[in-house]
C-alpha positions in Angstrom: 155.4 130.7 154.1 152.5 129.0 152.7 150.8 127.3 155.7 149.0 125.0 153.6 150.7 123.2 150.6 153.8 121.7 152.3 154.7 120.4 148.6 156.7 123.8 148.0 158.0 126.7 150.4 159.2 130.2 149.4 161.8 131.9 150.8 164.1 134.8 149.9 167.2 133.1 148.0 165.7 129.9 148.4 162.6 127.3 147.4 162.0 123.9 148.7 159.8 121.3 147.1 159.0 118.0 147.1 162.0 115.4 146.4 161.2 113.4 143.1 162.9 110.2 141.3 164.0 113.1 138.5 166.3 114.2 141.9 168.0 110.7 142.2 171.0 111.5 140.3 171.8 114.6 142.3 171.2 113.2 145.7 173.3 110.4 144.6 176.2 112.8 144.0 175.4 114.9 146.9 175.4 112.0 149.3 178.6 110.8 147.8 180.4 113.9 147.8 183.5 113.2 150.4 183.4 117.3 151.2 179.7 117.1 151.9 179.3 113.5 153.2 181.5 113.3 156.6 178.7 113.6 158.7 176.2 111.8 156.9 175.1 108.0 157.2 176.8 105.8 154.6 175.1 105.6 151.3 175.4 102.4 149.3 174.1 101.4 146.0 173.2 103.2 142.7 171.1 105.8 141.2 168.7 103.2 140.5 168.6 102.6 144.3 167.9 106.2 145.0 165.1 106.7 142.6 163.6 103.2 144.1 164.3 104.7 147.9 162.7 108.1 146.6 159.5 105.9 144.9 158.8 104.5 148.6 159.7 107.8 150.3 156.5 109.3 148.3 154.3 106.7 149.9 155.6 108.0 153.3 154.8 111.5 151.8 151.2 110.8 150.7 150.5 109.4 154.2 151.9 112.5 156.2 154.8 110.7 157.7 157.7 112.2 156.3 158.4 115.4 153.7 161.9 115.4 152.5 163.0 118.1 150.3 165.1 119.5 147.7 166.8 122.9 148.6 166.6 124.7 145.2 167.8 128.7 144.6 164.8 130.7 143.2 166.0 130.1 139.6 165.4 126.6 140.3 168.8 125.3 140.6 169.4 122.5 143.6 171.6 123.5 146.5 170.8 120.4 148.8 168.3 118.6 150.5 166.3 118.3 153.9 164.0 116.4 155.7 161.4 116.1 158.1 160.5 112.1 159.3 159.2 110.1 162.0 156.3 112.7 162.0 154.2 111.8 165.7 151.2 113.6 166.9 153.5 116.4 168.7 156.8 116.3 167.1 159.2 115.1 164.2 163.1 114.7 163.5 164.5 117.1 161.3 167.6 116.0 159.1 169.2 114.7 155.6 170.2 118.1 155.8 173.0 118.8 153.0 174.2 121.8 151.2 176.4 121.8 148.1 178.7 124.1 146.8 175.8 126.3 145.0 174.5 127.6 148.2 173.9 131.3 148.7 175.2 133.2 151.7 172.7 132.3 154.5 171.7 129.4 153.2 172.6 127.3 156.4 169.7 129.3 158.4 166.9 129.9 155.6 166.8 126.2 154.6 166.6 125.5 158.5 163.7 128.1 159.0 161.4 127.3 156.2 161.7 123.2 156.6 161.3 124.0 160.6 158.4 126.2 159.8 156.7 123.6 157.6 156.9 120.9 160.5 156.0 124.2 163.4 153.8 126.0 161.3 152.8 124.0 158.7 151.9 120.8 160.5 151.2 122.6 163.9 153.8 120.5 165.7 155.4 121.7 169.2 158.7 120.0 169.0 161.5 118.9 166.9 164.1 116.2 167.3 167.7 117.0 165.8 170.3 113.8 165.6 173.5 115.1 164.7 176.7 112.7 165.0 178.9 114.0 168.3 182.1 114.9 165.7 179.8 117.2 163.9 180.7 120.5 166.1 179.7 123.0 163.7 176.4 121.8 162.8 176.1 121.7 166.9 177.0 125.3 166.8 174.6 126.0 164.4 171.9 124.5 166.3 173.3 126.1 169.7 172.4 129.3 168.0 169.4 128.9 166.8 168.3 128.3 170.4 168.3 124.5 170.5 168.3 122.5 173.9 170.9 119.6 174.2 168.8 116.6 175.5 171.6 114.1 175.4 174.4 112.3 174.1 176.0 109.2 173.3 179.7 108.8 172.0 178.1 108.5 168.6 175.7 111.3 168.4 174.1 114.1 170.3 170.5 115.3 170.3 169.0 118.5 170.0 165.1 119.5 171.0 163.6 122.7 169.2 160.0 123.9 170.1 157.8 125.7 168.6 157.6 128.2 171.0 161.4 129.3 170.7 161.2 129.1 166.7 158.2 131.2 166.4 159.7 134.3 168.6 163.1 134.2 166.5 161.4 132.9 162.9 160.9 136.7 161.9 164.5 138.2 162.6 166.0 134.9 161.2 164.2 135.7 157.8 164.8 139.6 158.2 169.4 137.9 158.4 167.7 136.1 155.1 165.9 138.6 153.2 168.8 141.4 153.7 171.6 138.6 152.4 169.3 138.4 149.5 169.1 141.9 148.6 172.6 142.3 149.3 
């Protein structure tokens, strides 16, 4: 991973860059998707809304408060989206986190690793907040594995803490999962 541009992260099967109003359209569709979209908050509005959310979103980017990004294969297709925001001093929520139909086999935990590794590595942060609605038990699996801590719930959602610490001793076998589904 490239420690120092954040504006685009290699992996194996997968890329992730910068969201842009030329991604409007497909996160519109994405977000609207009924086989994607049962976990996700409601969207409303229109493309036009979603290039004007993703015009202010860049002003958040430019300031270093919030990186969302598109999940693209390495031949550049888009496969879904992810972001980090409310960026503090020590930590920042991770979410938006939405894979379509085009994903590659592993895509679930290399799209996790390289957006936690920008936020961990990339930014230096220590800890990360996860939000994920209470229905949402694979997602809370996923996060179980990956060595998250349950801080709470309500009868809406439950919250997951990830540190650093646990991210950086299981980041290289995670990407070795990654790199062999690749060159499978």
């Amino acid at each position: 991973m490239n420690h120092c541009d954040l504006s685009r992260i290699n992996g194996h099967s997968l890329n992730l860059r910068f969201v842009r109003p030329v991604d409007a359209a497909y996160i519109h569709q994405l977000r609207n998707d009924p086989t994607r979209n049962r976990y996700l908050s409601e969207v409303r509005g229109t493309i036009d809304d979603q290039r004007r959310w993703i015009d202010a979103y860049m002003t958040r980017e430019a300031s270093g408060g919030e990186f969302y990004y598109m999940i693209e294969l390495s031949n550049g297709e888009r496969c879904g989206t992810v972001r980090l925001y409310d960026i503090q001093p020590n930590f920042f929520t991770w979410g938006s986190w939405v894979l379509d139909h085009n994903k590659p086999r592993m895509a679930a935990l290399e799209s996790a690793m390289l957006s936690f590794g920008a936020g961990f590595l990339g930014l230096g942060l220590e800890n990360a907040r996860v939000e994920v609605l209470s229905q949402n038990t694979h997602a809370q699996a996923f996060y179980r594995r990956l060595g998250m801590r349950e801080t709470h719930r309500t009868e809406r959602e439950t919250v997951f803490a990830y540190t650093r610490e646990r991210f950086s001793r299981d980041y290289a076998s995670h990407m070795a999962l990654c790199e062999k589904a690749a060159l499978a």
